[in-house]
N, C-alpha and C positions, 0 to 999 in steps of 0.2 A: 892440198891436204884436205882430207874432206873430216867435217864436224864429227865429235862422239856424244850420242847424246848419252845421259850420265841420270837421267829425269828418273829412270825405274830401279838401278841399281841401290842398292843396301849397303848403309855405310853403319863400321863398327869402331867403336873407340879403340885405338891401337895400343897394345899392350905396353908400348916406350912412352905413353902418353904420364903424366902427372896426374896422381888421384887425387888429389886436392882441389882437383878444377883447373889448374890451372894451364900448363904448358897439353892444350887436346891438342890429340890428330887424330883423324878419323880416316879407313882406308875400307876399301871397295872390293869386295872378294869374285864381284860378279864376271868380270871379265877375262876370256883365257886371256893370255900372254901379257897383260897389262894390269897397272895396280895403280888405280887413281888415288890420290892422296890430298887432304886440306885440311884448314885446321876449323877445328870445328867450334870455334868464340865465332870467326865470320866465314860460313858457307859460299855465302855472293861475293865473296874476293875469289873465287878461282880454286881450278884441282889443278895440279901436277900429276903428271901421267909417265910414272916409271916400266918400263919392260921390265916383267916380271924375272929374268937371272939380274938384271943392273939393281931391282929391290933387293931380290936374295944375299947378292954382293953389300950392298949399303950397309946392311943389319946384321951382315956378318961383321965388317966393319967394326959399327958401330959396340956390337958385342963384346971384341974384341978388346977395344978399346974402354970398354965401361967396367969391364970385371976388375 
């Protein structure tokens, strides 16, 4: 498996994130097929890297389940 580097991509507060500061996730629009994700209190712990239908899936999910 070879490295992604992730150094130039542009990360956005994710709109499921808490606006009080508290509960961030920050997600990564730069890449096709993939949607790097972390929380954005600590950067330097690491992205999770979803294939962009398995995010689609999630947030649908997620959607779903929160209305």
């Amino acid at each position: 498996m070879r490295a992604l580097d992730l150094s130039d991509v542009t990360w956005r507060k994710s709109s499921y994130s808490n606006q009080d500061g508290g509960a961030c996730l920050e997600v990564a629009d730069d890449i096709p097929a993939l949607v790097p994700v972390r929380d954005s209190k600590a950067p330097a712990r690491g992205v999770l890297l979803f294939g962009a239908e398995a995010w689609t899936r999630f947030v649908g999910a997620y959607r779903s389940t929160s209305a």
